[in-house]
C-alpha positions as CSV (number, residue, x, y, z in Angstrom):
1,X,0.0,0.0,0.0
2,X,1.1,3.3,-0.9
3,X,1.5,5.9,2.0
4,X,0.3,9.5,0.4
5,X,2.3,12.6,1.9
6,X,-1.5,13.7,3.2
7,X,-1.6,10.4,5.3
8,X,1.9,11.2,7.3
9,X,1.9,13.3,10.4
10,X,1.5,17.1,9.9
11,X,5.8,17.5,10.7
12,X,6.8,14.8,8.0
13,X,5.4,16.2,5.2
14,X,8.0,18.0,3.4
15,X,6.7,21.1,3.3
16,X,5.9,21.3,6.7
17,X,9.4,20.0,7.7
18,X,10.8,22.6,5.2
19,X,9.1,25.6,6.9
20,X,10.2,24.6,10.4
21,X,13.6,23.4,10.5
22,X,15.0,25.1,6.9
23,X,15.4,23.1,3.6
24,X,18.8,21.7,4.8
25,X,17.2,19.5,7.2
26,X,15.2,17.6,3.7
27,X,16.3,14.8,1.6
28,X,16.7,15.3,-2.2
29,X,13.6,13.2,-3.3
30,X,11.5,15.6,-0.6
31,X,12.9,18.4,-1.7
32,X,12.0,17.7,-5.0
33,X,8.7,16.8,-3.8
34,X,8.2,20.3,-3.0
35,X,8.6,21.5,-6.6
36,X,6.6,19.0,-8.2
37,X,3.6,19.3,-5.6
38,X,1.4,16.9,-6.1
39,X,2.1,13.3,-7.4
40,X,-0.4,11.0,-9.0
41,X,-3.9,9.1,-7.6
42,X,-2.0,6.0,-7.0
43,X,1.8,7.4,-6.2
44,X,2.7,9.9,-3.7
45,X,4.7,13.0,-4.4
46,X,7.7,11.4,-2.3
47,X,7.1,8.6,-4.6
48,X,7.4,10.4,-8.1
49,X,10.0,12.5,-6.9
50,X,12.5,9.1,-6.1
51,X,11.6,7.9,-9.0
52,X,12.9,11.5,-11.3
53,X,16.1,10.7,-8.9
54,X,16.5,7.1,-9.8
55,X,16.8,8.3,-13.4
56,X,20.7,9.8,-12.1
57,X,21.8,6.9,-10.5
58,X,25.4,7.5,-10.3
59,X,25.2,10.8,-11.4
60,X,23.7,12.4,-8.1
61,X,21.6,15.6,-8.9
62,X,24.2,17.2,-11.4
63,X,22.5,14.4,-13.5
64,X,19.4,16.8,-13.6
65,X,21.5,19.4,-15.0
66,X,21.4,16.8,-18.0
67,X,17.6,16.1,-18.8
68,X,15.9,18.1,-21.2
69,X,12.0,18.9,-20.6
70,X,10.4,16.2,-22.5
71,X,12.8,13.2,-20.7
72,X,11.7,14.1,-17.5
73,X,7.8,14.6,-18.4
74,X,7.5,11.1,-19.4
75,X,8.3,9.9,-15.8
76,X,4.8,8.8,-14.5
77,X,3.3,12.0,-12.3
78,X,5.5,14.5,-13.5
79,X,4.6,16.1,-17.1
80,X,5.3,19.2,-19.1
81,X,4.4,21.6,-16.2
82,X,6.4,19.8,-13.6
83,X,9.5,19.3,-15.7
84,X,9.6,22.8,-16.5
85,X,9.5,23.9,-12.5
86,X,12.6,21.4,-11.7
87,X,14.2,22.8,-14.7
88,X,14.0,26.1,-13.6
89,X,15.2,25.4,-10.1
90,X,18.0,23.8,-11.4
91,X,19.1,26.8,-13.9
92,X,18.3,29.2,-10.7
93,X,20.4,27.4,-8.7
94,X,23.3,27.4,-11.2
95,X,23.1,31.0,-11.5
96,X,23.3,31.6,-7.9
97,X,26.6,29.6,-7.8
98,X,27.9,31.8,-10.6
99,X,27.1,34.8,-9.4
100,X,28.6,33.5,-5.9
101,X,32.2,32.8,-7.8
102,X,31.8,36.2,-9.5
103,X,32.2,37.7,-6.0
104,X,35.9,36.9,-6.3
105,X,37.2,39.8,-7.7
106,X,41.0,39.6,-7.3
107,X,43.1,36.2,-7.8
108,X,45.8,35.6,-5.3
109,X,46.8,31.8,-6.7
110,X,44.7,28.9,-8.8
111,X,42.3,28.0,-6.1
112,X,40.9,31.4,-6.6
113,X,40.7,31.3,-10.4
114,X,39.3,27.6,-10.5
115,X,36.3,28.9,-8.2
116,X,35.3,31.6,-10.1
117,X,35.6,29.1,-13.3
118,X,33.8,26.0,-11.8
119,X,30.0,26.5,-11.4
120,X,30.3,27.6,-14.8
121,X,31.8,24.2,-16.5
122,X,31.5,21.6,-13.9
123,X,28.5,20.0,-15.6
124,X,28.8,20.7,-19.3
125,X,29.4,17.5,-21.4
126,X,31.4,19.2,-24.4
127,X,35.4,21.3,-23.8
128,X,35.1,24.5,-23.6
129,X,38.0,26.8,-23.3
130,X,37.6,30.1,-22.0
131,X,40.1,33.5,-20.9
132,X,40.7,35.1,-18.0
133,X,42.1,39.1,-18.0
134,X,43.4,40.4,-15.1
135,X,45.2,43.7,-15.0
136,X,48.2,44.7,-13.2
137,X,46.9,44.2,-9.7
138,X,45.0,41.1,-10.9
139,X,42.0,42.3,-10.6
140,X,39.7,40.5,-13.0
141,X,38.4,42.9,-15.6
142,X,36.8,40.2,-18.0
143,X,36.1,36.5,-18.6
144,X,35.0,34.4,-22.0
145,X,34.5,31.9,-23.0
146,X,36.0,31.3,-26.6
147,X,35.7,28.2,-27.9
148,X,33.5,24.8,-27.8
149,X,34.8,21.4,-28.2
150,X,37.8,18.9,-27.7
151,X,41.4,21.1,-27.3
152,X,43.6,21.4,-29.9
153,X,46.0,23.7,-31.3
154,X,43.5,24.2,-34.6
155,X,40.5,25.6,-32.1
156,X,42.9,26.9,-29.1
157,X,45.1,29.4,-31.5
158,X,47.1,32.2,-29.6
159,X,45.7,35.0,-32.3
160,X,42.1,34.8,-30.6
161,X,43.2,34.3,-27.0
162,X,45.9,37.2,-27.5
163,X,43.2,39.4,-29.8
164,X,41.0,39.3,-26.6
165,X,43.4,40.3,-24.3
166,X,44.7,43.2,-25.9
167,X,40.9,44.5,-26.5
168,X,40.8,44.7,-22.7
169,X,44.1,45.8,-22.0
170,X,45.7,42.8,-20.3
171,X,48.5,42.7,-17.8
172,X,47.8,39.1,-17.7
173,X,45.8,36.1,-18.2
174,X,44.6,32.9,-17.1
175,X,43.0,30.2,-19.4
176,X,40.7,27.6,-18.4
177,X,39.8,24.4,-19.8
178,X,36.9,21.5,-18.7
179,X,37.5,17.8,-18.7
180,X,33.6,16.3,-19.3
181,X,35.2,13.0,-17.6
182,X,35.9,14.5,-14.8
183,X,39.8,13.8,-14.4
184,X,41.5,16.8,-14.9
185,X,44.9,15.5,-15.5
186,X,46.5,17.2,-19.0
187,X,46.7,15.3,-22.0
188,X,49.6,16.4,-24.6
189,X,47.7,18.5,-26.8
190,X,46.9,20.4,-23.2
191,X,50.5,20.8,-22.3
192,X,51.4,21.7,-26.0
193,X,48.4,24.4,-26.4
194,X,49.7,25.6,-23.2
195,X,53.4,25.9,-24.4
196,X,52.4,27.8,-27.4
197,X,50.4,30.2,-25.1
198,X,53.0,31.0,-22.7
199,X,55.7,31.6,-25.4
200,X,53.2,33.9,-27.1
201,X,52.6,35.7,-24.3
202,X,55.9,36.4,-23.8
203,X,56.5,38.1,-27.1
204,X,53.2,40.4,-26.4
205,X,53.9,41.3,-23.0
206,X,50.9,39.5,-21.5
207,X,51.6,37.2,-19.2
208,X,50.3,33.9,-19.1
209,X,50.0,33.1,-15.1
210,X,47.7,29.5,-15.7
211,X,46.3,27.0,-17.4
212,X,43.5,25.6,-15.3
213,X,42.0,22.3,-16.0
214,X,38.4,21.9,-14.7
215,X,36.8,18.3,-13.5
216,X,33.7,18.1,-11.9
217,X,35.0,18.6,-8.3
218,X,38.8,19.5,-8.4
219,X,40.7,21.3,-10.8
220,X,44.6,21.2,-12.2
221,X,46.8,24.3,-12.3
222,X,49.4,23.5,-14.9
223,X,51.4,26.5,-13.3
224,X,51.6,24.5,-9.7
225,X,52.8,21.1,-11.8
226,X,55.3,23.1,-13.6
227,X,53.8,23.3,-17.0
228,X,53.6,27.1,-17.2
229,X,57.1,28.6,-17.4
């Protein structure tokens, strides 16, 4: 028999628990349960709710990150309306976390510059590369992101990444990279778009502090592993 969220005692429905001991205190699934609101005739909203999280197993909730509308309205009790509420939580609370990182406004070492990077690239599935400028104090003064898919030395060429840094009058730069699979360790073609990089740099005045490599929940400064001369 299936136990609805109305037949639980007033302080274990989520909402209820939500309002007086603060949404930290919740699972995931009843958490989510509060989005989606109501769950089916036969299947409570706790129910439906582990079942949208049973579609990430392994994944956690990044995995939601992931789903577009229409894969999550076909799980029984959720629909169009539905998906597009946990959708919208999810981009809302992306958002927040890179706003959060764009707090940091001065990088003192690579643990600063991979924190303002990481809520933006932790969960994408495809490379992206993007640039850092930093002026004399490094203070950051801009950030882009310039190009979309695997690294190479064909889609990473120093002409953009330099163009860009002269347009805002660079003292210096740091350049980021993601790994979709999570390791963050640097292939060649990562330490040989980084070599051509730093020695470009050199010849333009700009220098080029890092090369930050971006997993999911860590990061690699090439600069600390002595791969940025």
């Amino acid at each position: 028999m299936t136990i609805m969220v109305r037949d639980l005692p007033m302080d274990e429905r989520p909402r209820e628990k939500l309002m007086k001991y603060g949404p930290s205190y919740l699972s995931n699934a009843e958490l989510l349960a509060i989005l989606l609101r109501t769950g089916t005739k036969d299947v409570s909203v706790i129910r439906v709710a582990e079942e949208v999280l049973s579609h990430f197993e392994g994944q956690g909730l990044s995995g939601l990150v992931h789903m577009v509308p229409d894969e999550i309205a076909q799980v029984n009790g959720v629909g169009p309306a539905k998906a597009a509420t946990i959708l919208a939580a999810v981009e809302l609370g992306r958002r927040l976390a890179v706003q959060a990182a764009e707090n940091i406004s001065t990088i003192g070492g690579p643990e600063d510059a991979a924190h303002y990077a990481m809520p933006r690239y932790r969960h994408e599935l495809q490379e992206h590369f993007a640039l850092m400028t930093l002026d004399t104090k490094n203070h950051v003064t801009g950030f882009f992101d310039l190009t979309t898919g695997t690294l190479s030395a064909s889609l990473v060429h120093p002409r953009e990444v330099y163009r860009k840094a002269l347009q805002m009058s660079a003292a210096s730069i740091i350049v980021f990279h993601n790994h979709p699979s999570g390791d963050p360790s640097p292939s060649r073609e990562d330490i040989a778009v980084t070599e051509r990089l730093a020695k470009s740099g050199k010849v333009l005045g700009i220098d080029l502090l890092d090369h930050i490599i971006l997993g999911k929940e860590n990061f690699l400064s090439m600069k600390e592993e002595g791969m940025v001369q």
